[in-house]
LUMLUM-153109 format. One record per residue (C-alpha): residue number from 1; x, y, z. Coordinates in steps of 0.05 Angstrom, whole numbers, plus 5000, padded with zeros to 4 digits. Example, Ala and Ser with C-alpha at 12.3 -4.5 7.8 and 13.67 -1.06 7.14 Angstrom:
pos|xx|yy|zz
1|5246|4910|5156
2|5273|4979|5143
//
This chain:
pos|xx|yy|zz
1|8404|1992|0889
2|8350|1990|0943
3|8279|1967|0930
4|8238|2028|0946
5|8169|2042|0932
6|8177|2112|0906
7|8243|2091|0854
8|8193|2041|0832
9|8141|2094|0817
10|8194|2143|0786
11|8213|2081|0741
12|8149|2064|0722
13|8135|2144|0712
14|8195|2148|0661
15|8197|2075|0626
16|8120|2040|0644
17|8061|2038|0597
18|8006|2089|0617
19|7959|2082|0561
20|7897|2063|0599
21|7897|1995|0576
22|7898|1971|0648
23|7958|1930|0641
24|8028|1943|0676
25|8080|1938|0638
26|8149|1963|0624
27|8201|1963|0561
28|8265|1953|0558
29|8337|1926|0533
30|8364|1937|0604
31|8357|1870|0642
32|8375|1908|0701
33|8321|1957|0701
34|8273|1897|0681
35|8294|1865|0740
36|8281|1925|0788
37|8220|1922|0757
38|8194|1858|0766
39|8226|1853|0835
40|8182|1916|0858
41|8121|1896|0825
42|8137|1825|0861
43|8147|1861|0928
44|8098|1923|0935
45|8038|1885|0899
46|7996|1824|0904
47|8010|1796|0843
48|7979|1729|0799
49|8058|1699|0781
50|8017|1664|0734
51|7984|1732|0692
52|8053|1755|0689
53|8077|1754|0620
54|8150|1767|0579
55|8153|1785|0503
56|8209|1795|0459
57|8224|1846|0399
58|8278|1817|0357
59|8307|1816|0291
60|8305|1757|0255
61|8376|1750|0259
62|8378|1734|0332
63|8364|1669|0355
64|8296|1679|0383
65|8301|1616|0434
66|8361|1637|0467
67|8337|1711|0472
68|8275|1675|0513
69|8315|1638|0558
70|8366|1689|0576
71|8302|1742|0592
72|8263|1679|0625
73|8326|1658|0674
74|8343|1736|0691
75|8266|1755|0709
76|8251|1689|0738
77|8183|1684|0681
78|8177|1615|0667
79|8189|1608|0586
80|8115|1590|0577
81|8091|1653|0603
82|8130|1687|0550
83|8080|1711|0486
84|8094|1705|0414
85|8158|1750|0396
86|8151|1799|0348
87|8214|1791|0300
88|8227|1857|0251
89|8269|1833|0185
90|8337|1865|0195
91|8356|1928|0152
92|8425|1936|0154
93|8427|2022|0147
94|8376|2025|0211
95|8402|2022|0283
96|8480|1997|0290
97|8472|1977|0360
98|8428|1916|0367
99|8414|1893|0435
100|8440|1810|0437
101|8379|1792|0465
102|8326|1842|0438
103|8273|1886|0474
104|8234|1858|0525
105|8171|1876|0551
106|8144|1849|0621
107|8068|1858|0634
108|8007|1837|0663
109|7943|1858|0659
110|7909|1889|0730
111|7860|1949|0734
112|7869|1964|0807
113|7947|1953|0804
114|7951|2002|0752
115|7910|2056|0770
116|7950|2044|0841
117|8009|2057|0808
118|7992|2112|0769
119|7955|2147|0830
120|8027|2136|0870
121|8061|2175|0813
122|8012|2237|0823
123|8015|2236|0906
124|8086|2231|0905
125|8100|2267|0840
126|8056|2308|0816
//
């Protein structure tokens, strides 16, 4: 799929965090909508690599060091950049299909990047 601006605003529309925090960041299982993400966050902003952060949502069944590696190697986030995972205790009668490698989230915090972004989803969108 092409890296475009405006199908990185219509992601972040649908998937990003717009709470007002002031920090971008997206949620998913999907490493290939992560990657879009961080890709066009990496392309259409000047960003600090360094302030960009991974963390994980697991259940403490899954092997919480190879969840961080596989997210760190696809996304290109150097494992020290990655937070402290939240791990849920498993239930076994809640959600059948577990994602191998959990939830990720990808963020970093940047006032003027976000209200950028969420300006660009009302001039093109709205």
């Amino acid at each position: 799929m092409k890296l475009t601006k405006e199908l990185g605003l219509m992601l972040y529309w649908g998937e990003g965090d717009k709470t007002g925090n002031y920090f971008v960041a997206l949620t998913n299982t999907d490493v290939k909508v992560l990657k879009y993400f961080v890709s066009w966050i990496r392309k259409y902003f000047e960003i600090d690599e360094k302030r960009l952060k991974g963390r994980l949502y697991i259940w403490n069944s899954f092997d919480e060091k190879k969840a961080k590696e596989f997210w760190s190697k696809e996304l290109k986030i150097p494992l020290s950049q990655f937070t402290k995972s939240y791990i849920s205790k498993s239930k076994p009668n809640i959600r059948k299909a577990r994602h191998e490698y959990g939830v990720c989230r990808v963020s970093f915090g940047s006032k003027k990047i976000f209200k950028e972004i969420l300006e660009g989803i009302k001039t093109h969108f709205h």
